[in-house]
Steps between C-alpha positions, in 0.01 A plus 500: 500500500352634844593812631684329844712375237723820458577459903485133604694310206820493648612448820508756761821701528609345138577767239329407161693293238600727162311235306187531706518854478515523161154315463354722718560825318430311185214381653397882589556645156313259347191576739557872458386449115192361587405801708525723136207254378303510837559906494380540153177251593411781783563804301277328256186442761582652840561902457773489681832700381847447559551641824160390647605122324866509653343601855313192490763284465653638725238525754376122429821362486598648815165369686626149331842489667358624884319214465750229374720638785227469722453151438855447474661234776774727681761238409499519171606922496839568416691632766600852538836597498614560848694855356242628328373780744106597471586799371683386212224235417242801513725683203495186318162458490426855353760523306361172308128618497628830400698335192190260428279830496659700268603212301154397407359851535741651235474236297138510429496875440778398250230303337258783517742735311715327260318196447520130607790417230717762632487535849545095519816502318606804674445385840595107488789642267627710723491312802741264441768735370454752813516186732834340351665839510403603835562091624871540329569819633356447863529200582795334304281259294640374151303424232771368266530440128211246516274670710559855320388304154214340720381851613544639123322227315236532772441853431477482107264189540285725696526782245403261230227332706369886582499692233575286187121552408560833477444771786325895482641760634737578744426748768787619677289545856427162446836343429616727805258313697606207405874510615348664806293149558814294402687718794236349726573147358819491559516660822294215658717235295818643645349589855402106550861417347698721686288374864476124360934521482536599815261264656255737598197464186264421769150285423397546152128463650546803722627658259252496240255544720582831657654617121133408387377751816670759437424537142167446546552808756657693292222452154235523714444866442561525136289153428186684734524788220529318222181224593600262781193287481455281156184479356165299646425292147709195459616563855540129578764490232688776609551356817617143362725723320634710778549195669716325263692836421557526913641158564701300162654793369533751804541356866627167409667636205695774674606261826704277215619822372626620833652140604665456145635835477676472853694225394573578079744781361254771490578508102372146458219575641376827303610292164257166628254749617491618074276147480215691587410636143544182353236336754297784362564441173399111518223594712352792216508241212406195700164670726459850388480417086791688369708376233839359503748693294865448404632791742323294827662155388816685455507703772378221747765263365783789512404596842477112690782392320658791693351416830617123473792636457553687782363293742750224381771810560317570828494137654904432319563789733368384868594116415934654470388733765416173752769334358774742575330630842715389797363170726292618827551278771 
């Protein structure tokens, strides 16, 4: 799939279909597991840490989007809504890379204190019941009975798929961390929901790529103090691996995030995005040699059985939606 992909496969001026958006953000979670393989491959060979390893990818994967938007025809951009003042556009923009900073930032500090296990389950846990409170509560949206199983199921599939082998210990700092990266989660989610309902989501490919700036602003200190630059032997395959971190899973990933989420109930989205772990799963046993055990088959059959589910809910809803919305002539 090529990154002018997120901006140029429908028409200009015509909102996304539900269906199509739901590919896209299962699309995105499924790419976001492959970025836990490619991270572990550079923390294996390139000396980089988390912070110096998340600046990169943001870095890179902002450098990636300038240029697909430099190459971009001008036809093909979304418009922008005529009401949204520059102002307002400027606020949306930081609020997202703001969210997308201390999302990933907290997160891997999670990792650092409490463990992989944990702060996963924690964090993807989290998200989606934060998201469907604040999405009921804000902004009207109802889950149902269906999508209120959907969004239970998904979360013991991922508790099953996470720490059925067993986990260590549990660090309060850490799990504190964790809620605070969720927070970040599901403020973008319900930012590009919120903006996305009222017509005003913008161009997922700007958006990414000034998110990606700013957070690569923003770690730039703390990744220059913990080791920016990765190390010179097996340098050729830290690049190849940068590379593939910054494009698959980061800018095209996040541009189907952002276009998905504008049009999907913000809790869909946080309970698709839970595919992520089980893309890492598949990927651990299938490249990285681990084994298969009862609590990943569960787990990953608990928690896409779930996701099915509530994409069927998702696309029952928009299908009576169009049905019931009055003719325009």
């Amino acid at each position: 799939m090529s990154l002018t992909h997120v901006s140029t496969s429908t028409p200009v001026g015509a909102p996304l279909s539900t269906n199509r958006g739901l590919l896209y953000v299962v699309f995105a979670a499924t790419a976001w597991g492959t970025a836990g393989a490619a991270a572990a491959l550079l923390y294996d060979g390139s000396g980089l840490g988390p912070l110096s390893l998340t600046f990169w990818r943001a870095a890179c994967g902002f450098v990636l989007l300038l240029a697909v938007r430099a190459v971009r025809p001008a036809a093909s951009a979304p418009r922008r809504p005529a009401a949204e003042p520059a102002r307002r556009r400027a606020v949306r923009v930081l609020a997202t890379g703001a969210g997308l900073t201390l999302f990933q930032t907290a997160y891997f500090c999670a990792v650092k204190s409490t463990g992989l296990a944990v702060a996963t389950v924690v964090t993807l846990g989290s998200g989606p019941v934060l998201i469907a409170a604040v999405a009921r509560l804000g902004m009207g949206e109802r889950l149902g009975r269906g999508g209120t199983a959907a969004v239970a199921g998904a979360l013991a599939g991922l508790a099953v798929l996470v720490l059925g082998g067993g986990s260590t210990g549990v660090r309060p700092l850490g799990v504190l961390l964790a809620v605070l990266s969720a927070t970040g989660y599901a403020g973008i989610t319900l930012l590009t929901r919120w903006l996305g309902r009222s017509g005003s989501a913008g161009d997922p490919l700007e958006t990414s790529l000034w998110s990606f700036g700013i957070c690569a602003v923003a770690l730039l200190p703390a990744a220059w103090a913990e080791g920016l630059l990765p190390r010179a032997a097996d340098l050729g395959r830290t690049v190849l691996l940068l590379g593939y971190l910054a494009s698959v899973p980061t800018a095209v990933a996040y541009g189907l995030y952002f276009a998905g989420a504008a049009v999907l109930r913000a809790a869909t989205v946080s309970v698709i995005a839970l595919i992520e772990p089980v893309s890492a799963a598949v990927i651990a046993v299938a490249l990285l040699g681990e084994h298969l055990t009862a609590a990943t088959v569960t787990g990953t059959v608990i928690l896409l059985a779930a996701v099915t589910c509530l994409g069927l809910e998702e696309a029952r809803s928009a299908s009576a939606q169009r049905r019931t919305a009055p003719a325009v002539e």
